[in-house]
Chimera marker file (.cmm) of the C-alpha trace (Angstrom):
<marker_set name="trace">
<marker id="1" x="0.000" y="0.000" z="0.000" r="1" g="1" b="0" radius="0.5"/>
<marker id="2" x="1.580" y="3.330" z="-1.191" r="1" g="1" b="0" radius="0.5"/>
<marker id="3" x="1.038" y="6.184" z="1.341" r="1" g="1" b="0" radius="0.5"/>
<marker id="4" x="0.909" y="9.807" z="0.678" r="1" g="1" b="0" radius="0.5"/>
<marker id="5" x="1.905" y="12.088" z="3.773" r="1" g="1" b="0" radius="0.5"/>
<marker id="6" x="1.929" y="15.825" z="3.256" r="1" g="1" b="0" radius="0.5"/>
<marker id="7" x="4.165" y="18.715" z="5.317" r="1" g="1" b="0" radius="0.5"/>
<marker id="8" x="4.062" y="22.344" z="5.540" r="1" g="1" b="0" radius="0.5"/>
<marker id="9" x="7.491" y="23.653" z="6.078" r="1" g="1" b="0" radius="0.5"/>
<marker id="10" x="8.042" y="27.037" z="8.373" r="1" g="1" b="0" radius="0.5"/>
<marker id="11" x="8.070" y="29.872" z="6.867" r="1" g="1" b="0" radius="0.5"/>
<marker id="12" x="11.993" y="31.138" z="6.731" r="1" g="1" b="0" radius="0.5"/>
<marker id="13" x="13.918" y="33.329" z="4.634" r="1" g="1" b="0" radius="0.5"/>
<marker id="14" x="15.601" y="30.010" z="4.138" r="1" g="1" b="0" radius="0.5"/>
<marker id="15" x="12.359" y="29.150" z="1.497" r="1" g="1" b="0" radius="0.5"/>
<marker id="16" x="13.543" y="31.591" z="-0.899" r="1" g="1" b="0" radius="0.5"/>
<marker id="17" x="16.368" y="28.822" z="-2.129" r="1" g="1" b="0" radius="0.5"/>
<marker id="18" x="14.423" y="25.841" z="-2.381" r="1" g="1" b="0" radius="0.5"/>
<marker id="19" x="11.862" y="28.868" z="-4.541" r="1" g="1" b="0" radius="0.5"/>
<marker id="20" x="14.864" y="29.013" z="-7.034" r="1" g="1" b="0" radius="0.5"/>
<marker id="21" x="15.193" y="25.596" z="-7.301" r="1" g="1" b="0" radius="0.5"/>
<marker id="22" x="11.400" y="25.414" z="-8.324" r="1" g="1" b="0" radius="0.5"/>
<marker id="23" x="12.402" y="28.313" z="-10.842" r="1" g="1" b="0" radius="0.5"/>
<marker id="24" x="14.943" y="26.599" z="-12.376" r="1" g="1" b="0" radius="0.5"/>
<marker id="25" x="13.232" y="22.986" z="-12.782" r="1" g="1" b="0" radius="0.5"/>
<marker id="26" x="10.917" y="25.708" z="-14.814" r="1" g="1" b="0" radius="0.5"/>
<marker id="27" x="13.700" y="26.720" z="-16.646" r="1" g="1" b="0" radius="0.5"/>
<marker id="28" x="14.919" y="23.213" z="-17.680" r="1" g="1" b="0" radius="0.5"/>
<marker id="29" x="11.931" y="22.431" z="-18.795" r="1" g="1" b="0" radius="0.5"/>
<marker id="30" x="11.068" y="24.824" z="-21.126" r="1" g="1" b="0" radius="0.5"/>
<marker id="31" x="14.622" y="24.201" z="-21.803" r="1" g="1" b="0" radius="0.5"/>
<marker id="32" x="13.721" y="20.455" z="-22.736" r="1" g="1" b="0" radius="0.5"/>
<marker id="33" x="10.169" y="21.268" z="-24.539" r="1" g="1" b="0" radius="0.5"/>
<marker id="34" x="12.502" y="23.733" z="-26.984" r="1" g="1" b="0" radius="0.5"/>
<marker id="35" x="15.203" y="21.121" z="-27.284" r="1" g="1" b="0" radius="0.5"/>
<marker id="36" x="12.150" y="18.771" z="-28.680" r="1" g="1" b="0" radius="0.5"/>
<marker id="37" x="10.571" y="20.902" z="-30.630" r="1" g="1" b="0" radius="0.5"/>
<marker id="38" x="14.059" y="22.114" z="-32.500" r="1" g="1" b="0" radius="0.5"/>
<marker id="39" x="14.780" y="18.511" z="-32.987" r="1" g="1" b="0" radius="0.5"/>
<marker id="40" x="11.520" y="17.792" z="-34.305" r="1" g="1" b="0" radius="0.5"/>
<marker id="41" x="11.569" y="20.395" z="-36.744" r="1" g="1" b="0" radius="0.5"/>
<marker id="42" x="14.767" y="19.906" z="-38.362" r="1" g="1" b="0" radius="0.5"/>
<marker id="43" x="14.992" y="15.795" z="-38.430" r="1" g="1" b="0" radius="0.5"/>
<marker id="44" x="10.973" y="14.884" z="-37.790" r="1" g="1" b="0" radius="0.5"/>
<marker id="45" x="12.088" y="12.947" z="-35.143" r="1" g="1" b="0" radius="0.5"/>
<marker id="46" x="11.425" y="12.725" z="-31.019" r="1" g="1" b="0" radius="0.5"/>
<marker id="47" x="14.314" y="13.194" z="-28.726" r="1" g="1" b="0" radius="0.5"/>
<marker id="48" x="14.302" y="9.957" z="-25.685" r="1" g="1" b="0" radius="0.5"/>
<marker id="49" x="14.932" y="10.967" z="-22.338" r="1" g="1" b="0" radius="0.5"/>
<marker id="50" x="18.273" y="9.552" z="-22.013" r="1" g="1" b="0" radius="0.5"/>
<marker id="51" x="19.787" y="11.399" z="-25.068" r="1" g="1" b="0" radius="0.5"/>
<marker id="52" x="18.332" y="14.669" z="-23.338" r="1" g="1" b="0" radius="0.5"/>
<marker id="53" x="19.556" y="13.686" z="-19.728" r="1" g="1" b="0" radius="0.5"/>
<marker id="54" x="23.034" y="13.172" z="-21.437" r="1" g="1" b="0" radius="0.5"/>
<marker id="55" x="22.615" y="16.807" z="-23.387" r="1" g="1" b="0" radius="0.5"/>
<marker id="56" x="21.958" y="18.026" z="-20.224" r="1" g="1" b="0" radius="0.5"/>
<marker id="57" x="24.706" y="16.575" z="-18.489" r="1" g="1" b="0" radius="0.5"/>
<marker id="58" x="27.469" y="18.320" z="-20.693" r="1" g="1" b="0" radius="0.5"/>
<marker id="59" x="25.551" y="21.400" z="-20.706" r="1" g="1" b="0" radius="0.5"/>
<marker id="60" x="25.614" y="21.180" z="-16.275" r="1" g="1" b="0" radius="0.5"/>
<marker id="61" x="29.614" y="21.378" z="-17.165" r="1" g="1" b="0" radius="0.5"/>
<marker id="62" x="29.362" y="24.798" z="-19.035" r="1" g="1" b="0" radius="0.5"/>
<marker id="63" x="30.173" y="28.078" z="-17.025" r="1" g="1" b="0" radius="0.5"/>
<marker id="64" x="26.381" y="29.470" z="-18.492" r="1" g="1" b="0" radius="0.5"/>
<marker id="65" x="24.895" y="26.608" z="-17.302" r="1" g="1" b="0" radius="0.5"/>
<marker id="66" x="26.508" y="26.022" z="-13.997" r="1" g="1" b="0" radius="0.5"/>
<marker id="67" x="23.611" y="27.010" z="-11.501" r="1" g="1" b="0" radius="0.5"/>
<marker id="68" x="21.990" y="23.756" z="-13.143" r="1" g="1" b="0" radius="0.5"/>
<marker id="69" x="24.088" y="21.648" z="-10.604" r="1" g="1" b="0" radius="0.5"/>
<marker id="70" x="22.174" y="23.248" z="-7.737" r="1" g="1" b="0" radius="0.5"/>
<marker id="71" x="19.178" y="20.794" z="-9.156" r="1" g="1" b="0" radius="0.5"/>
<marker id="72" x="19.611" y="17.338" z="-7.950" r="1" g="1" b="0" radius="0.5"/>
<marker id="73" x="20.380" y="15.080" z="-11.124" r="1" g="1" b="0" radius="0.5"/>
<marker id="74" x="16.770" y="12.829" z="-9.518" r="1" g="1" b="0" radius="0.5"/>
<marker id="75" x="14.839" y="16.287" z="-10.436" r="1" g="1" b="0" radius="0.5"/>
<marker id="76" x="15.954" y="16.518" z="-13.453" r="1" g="1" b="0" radius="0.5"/>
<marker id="77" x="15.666" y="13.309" z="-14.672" r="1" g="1" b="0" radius="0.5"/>
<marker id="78" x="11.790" y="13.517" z="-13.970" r="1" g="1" b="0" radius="0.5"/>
<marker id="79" x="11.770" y="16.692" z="-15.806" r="1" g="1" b="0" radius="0.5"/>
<marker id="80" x="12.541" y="14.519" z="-19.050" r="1" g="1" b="0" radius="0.5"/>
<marker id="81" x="10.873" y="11.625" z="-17.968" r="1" g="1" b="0" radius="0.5"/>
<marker id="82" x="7.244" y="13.494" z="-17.686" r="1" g="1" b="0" radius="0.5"/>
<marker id="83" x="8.080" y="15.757" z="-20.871" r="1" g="1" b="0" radius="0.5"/>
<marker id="84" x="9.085" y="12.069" z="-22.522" r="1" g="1" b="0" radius="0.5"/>
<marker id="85" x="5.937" y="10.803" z="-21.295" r="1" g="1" b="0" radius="0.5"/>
<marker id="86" x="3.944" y="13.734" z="-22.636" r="1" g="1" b="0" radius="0.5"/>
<marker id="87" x="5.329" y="13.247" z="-26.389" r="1" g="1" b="0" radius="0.5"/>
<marker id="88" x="4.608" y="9.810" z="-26.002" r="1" g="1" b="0" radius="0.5"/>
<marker id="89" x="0.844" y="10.232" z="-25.229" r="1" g="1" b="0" radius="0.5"/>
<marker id="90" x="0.734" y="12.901" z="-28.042" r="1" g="1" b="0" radius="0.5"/>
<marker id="91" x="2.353" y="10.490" z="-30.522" r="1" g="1" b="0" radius="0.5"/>
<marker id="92" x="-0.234" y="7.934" z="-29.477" r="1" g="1" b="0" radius="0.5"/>
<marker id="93" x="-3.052" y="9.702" z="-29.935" r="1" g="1" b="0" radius="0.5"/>
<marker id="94" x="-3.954" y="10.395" z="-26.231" r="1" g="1" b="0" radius="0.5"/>
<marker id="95" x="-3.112" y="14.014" z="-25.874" r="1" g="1" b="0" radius="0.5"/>
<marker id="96" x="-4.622" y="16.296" z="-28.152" r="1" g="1" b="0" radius="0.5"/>
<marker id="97" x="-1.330" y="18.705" z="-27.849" r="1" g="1" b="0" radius="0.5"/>
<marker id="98" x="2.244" y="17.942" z="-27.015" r="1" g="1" b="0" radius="0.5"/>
<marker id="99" x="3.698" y="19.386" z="-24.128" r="1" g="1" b="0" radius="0.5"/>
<marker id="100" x="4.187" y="23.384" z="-23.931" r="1" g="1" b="0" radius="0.5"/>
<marker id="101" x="5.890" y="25.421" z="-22.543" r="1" g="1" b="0" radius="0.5"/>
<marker id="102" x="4.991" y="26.761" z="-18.806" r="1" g="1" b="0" radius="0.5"/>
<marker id="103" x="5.650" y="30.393" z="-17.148" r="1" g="1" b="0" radius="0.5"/>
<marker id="104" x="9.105" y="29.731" z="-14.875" r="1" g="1" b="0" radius="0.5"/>
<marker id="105" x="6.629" y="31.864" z="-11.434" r="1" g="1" b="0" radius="0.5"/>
<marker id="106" x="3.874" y="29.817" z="-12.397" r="1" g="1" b="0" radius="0.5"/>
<marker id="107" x="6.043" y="26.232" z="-12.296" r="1" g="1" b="0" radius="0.5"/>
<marker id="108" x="4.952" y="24.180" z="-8.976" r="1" g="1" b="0" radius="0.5"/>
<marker id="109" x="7.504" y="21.454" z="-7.767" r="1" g="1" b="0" radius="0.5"/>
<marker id="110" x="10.205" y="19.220" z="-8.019" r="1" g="1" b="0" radius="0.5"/>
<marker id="111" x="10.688" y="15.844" z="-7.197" r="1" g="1" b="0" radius="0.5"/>
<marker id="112" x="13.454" y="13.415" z="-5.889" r="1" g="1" b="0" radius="0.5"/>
<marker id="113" x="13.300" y="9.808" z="-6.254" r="1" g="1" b="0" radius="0.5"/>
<marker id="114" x="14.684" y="7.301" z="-3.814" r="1" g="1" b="0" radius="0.5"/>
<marker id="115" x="17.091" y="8.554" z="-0.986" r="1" g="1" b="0" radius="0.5"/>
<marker id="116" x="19.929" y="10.875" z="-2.897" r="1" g="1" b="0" radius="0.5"/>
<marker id="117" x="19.685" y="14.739" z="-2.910" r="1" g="1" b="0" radius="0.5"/>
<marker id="118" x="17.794" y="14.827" z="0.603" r="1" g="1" b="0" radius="0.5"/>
<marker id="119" x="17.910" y="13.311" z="4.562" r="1" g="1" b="0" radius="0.5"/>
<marker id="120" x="15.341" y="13.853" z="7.024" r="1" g="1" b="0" radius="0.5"/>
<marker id="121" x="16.246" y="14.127" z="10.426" r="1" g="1" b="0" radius="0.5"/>
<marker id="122" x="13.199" y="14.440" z="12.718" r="1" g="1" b="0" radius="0.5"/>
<marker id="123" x="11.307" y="17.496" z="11.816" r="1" g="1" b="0" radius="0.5"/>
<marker id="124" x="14.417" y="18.882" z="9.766" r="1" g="1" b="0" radius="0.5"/>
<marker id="125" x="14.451" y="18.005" z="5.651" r="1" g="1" b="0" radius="0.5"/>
<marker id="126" x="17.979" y="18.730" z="4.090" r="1" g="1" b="0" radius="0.5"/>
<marker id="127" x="18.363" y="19.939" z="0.980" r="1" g="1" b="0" radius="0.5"/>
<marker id="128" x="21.673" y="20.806" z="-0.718" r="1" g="1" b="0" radius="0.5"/>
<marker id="129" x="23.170" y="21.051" z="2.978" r="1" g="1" b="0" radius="0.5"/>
<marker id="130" x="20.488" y="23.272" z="3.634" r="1" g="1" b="0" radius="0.5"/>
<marker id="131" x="18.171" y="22.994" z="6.633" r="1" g="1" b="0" radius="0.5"/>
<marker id="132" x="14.552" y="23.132" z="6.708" r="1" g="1" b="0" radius="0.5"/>
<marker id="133" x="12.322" y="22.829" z="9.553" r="1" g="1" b="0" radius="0.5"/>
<marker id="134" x="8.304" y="20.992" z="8.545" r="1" g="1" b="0" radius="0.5"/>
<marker id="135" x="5.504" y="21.117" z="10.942" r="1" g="1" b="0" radius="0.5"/>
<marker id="136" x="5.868" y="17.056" z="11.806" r="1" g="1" b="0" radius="0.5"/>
<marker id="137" x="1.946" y="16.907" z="12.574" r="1" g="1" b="0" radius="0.5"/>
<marker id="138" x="2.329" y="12.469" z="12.131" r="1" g="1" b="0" radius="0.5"/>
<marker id="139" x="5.099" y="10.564" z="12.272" r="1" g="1" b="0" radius="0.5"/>
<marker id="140" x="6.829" y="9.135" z="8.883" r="1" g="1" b="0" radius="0.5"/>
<marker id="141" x="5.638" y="5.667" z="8.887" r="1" g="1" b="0" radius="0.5"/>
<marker id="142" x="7.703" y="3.559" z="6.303" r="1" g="1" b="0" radius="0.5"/>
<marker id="143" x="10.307" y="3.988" z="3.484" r="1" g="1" b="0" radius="0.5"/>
<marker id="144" x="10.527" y="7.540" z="1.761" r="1" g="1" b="0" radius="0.5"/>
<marker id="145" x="10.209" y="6.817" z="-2.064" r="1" g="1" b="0" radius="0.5"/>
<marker id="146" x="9.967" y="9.868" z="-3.594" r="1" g="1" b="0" radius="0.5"/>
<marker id="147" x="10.055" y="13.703" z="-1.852" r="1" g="1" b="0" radius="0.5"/>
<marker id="148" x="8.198" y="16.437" z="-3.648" r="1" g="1" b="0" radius="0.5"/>
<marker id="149" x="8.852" y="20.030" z="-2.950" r="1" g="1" b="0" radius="0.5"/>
<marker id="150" x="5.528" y="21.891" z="-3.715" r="1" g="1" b="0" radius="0.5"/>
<marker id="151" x="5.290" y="25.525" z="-3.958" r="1" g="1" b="0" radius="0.5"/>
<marker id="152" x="1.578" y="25.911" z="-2.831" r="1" g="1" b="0" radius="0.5"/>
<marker id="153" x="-0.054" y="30.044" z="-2.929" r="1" g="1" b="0" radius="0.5"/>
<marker id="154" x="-1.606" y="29.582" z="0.276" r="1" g="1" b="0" radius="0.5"/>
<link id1="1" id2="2" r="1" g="1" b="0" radius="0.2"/>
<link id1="2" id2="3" r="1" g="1" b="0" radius="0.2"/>
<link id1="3" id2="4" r="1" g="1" b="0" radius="0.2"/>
<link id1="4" id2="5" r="1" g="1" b="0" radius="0.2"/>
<link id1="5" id2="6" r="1" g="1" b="0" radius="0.2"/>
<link id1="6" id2="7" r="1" g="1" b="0" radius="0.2"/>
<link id1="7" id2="8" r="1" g="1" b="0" radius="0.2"/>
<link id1="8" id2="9" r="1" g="1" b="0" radius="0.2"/>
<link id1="9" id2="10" r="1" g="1" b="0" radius="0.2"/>
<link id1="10" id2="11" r="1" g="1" b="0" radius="0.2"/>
<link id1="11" id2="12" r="1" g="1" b="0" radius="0.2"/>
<link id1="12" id2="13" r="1" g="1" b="0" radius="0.2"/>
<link id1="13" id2="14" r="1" g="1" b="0" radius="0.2"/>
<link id1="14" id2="15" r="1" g="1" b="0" radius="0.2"/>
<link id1="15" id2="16" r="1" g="1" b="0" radius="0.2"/>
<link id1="16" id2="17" r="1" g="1" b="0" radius="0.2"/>
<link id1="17" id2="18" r="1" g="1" b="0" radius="0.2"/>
<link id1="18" id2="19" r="1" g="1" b="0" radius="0.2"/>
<link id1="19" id2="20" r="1" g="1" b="0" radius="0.2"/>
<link id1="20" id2="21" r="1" g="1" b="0" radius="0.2"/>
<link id1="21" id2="22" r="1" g="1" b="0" radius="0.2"/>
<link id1="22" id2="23" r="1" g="1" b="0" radius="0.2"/>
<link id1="23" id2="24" r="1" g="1" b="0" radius="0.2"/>
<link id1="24" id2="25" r="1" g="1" b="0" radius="0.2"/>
<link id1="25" id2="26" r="1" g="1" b="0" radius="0.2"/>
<link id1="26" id2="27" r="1" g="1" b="0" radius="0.2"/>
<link id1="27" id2="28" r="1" g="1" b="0" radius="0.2"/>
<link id1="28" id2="29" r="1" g="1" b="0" radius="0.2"/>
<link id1="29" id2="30" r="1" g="1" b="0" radius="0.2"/>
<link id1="30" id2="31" r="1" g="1" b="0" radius="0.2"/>
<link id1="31" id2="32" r="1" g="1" b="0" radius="0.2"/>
<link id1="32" id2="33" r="1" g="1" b="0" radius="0.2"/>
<link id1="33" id2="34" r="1" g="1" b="0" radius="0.2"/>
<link id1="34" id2="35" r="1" g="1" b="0" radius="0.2"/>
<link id1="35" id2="36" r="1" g="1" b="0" radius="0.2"/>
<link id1="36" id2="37" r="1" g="1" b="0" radius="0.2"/>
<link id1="37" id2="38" r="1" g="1" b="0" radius="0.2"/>
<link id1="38" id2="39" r="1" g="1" b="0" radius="0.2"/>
<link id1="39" id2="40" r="1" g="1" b="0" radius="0.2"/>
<link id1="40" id2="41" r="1" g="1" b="0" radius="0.2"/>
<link id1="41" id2="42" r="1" g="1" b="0" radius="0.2"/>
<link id1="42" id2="43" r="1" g="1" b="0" radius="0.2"/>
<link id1="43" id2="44" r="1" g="1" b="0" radius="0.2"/>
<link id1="44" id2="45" r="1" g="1" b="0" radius="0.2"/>
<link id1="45" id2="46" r="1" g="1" b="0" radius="0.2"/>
<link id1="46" id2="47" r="1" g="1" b="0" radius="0.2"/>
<link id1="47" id2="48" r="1" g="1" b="0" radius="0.2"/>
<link id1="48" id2="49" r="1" g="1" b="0" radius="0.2"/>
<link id1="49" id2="50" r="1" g="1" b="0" radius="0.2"/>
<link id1="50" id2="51" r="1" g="1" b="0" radius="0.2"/>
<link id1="51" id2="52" r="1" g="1" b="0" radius="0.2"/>
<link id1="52" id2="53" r="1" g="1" b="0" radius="0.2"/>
<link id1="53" id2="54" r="1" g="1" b="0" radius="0.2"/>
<link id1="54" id2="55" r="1" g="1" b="0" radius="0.2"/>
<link id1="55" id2="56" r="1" g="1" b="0" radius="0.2"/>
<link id1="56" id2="57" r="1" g="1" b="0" radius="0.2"/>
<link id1="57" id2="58" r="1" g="1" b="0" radius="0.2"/>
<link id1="58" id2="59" r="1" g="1" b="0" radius="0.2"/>
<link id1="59" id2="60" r="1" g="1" b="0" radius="0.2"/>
<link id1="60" id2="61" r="1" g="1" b="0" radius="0.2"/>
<link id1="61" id2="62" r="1" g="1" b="0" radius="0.2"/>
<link id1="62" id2="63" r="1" g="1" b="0" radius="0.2"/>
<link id1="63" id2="64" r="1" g="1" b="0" radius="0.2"/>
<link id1="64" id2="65" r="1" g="1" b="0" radius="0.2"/>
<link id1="65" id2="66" r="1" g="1" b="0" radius="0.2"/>
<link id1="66" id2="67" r="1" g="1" b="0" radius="0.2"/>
<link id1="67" id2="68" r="1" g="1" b="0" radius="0.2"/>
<link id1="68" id2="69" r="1" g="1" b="0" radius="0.2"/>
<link id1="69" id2="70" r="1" g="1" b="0" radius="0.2"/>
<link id1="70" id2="71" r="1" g="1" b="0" radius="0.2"/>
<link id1="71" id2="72" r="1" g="1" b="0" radius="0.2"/>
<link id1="72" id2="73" r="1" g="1" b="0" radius="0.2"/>
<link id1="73" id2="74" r="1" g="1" b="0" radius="0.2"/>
<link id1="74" id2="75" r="1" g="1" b="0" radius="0.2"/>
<link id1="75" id2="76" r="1" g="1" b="0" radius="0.2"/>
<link id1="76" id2="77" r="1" g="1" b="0" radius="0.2"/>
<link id1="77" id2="78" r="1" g="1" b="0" radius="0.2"/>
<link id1="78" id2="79" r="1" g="1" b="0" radius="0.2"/>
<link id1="79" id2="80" r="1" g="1" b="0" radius="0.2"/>
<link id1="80" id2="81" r="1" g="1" b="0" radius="0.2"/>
<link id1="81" id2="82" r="1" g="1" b="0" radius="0.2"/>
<link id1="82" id2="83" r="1" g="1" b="0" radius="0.2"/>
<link id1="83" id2="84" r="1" g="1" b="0" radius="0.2"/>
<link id1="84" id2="85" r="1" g="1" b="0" radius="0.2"/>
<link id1="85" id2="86" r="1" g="1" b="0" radius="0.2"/>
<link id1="86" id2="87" r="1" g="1" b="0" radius="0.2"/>
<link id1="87" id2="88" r="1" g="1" b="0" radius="0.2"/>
<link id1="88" id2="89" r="1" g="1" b="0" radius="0.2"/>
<link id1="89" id2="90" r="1" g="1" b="0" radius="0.2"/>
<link id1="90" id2="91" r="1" g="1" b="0" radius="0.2"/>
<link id1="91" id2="92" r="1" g="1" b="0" radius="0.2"/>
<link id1="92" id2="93" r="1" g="1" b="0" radius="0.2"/>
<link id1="93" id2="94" r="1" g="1" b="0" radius="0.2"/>
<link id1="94" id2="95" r="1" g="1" b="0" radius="0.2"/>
<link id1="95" id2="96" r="1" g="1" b="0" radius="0.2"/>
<link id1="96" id2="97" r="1" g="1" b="0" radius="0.2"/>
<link id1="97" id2="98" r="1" g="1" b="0" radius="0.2"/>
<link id1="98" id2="99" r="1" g="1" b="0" radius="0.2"/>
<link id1="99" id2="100" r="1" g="1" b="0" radius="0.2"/>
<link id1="100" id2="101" r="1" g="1" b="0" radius="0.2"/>
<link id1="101" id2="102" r="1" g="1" b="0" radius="0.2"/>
<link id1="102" id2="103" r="1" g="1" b="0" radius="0.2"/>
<link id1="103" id2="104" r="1" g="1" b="0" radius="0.2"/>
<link id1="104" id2="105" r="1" g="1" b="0" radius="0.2"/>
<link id1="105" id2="106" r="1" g="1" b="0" radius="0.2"/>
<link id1="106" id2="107" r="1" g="1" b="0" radius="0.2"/>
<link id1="107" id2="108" r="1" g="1" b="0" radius="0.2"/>
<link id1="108" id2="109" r="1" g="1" b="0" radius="0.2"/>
<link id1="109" id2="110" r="1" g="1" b="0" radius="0.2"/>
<link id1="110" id2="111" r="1" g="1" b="0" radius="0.2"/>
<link id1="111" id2="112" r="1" g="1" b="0" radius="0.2"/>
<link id1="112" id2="113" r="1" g="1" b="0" radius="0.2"/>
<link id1="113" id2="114" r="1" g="1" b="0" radius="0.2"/>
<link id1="114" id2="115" r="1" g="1" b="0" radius="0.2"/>
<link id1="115" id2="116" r="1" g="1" b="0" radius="0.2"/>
<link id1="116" id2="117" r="1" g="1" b="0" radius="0.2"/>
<link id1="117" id2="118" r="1" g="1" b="0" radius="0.2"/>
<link id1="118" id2="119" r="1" g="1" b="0" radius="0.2"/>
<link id1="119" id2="120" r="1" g="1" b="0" radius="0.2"/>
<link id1="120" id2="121" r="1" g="1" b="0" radius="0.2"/>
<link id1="121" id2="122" r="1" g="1" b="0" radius="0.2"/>
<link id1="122" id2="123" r="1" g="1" b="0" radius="0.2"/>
<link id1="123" id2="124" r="1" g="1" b="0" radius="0.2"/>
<link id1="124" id2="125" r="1" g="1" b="0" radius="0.2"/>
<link id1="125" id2="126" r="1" g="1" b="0" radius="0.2"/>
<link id1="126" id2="127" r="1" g="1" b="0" radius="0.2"/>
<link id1="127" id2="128" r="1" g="1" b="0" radius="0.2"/>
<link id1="128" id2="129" r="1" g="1" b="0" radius="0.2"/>
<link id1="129" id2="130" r="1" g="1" b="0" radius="0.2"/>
<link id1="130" id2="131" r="1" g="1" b="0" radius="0.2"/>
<link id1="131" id2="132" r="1" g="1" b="0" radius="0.2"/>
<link id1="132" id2="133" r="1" g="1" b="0" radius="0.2"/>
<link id1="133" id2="134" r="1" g="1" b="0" radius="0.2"/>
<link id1="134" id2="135" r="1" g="1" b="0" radius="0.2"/>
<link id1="135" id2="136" r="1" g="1" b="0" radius="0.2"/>
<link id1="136" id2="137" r="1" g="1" b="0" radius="0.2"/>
<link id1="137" id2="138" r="1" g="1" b="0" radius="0.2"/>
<link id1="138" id2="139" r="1" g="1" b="0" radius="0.2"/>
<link id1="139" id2="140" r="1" g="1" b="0" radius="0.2"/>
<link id1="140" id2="141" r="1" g="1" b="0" radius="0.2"/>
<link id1="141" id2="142" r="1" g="1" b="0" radius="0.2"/>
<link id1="142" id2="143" r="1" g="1" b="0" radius="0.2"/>
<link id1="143" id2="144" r="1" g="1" b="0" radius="0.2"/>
<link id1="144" id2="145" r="1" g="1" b="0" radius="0.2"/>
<link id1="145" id2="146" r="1" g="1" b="0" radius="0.2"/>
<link id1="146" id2="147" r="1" g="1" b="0" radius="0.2"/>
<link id1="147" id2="148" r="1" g="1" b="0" radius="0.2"/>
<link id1="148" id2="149" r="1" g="1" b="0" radius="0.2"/>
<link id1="149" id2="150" r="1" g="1" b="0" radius="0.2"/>
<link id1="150" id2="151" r="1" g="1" b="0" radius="0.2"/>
<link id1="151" id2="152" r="1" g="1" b="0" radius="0.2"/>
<link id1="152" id2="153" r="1" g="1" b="0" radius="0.2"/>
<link id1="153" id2="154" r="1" g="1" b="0" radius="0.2"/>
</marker_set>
């Protein structure tokens, strides 16, 4: 059975980082979605994920690109996963419209899968060696799968 447990963080001037690193799993994606729909138009082809996570890879080793790194390699491999997903479902038929692109403000969360990029200590999450304190209103009952950081406009 799969459980679902949500946490509202304190509110810190400490929030404005893990903000940014909502912003810029907005950037890579619209990053990505252009990278597809270049590729597209000059071969009539669909990029895979993995030749993508590999593009993006070198491009984390340019200086222009270097505040990429700050993005746990997890996050941005589910960016390409759900915008490979998304062409998928278009190419089948199922979507009426392939993926777009999304305003960077308007761009909600970011996920990491298994138990690399973050540790939970108690009622502290760690992120990038930065500490966050969530309200721990029930204890964490089982194996943490995936974390998603949420940017919610309560």
């Amino acid at each position: 059975m799969i459980k679902t447990y949500k946490y509202k963080l304190y509110k810190t001037k400490r929030l404005k980082h893990l903000h940014r690193l909502i912003n810029l799993s907005g950037v890579i994606y619209n990053y990505c979605i252009a990278l597809h729909k270049r590729y597209y138009r000059l071969y009539g082809k669909s990029l895979n994920k993995y030749v993508i996570q590999k593009h993006i890879t070198k491009l984390k080793n340019l200086y222009k690109y270097r505040s990429w790194n700050d993005l746990g390699s997890q996050a941005i491999q589910e960016i390409t996963e759900r915008i490979d997903e998304g062409y998928k479902k278009f190419f089948r038929h199922e979507n009426k419209r392939p993926p777009t692109f999304k305003k960077v403000k308007k761009y909600k969360s970011f996920k990491l899968k298994g138990k690399t990029g973050y540790k939970i200590n108690g009622n502290v999450l760690i992120i990038n060696k930065k500490h966050y304190k969530f309200w721990l209103s029930r204890e964490i009952d089982g194996d943490i799968k995936t974390l998603s950081v949420k940017r919610d406009t309560l």
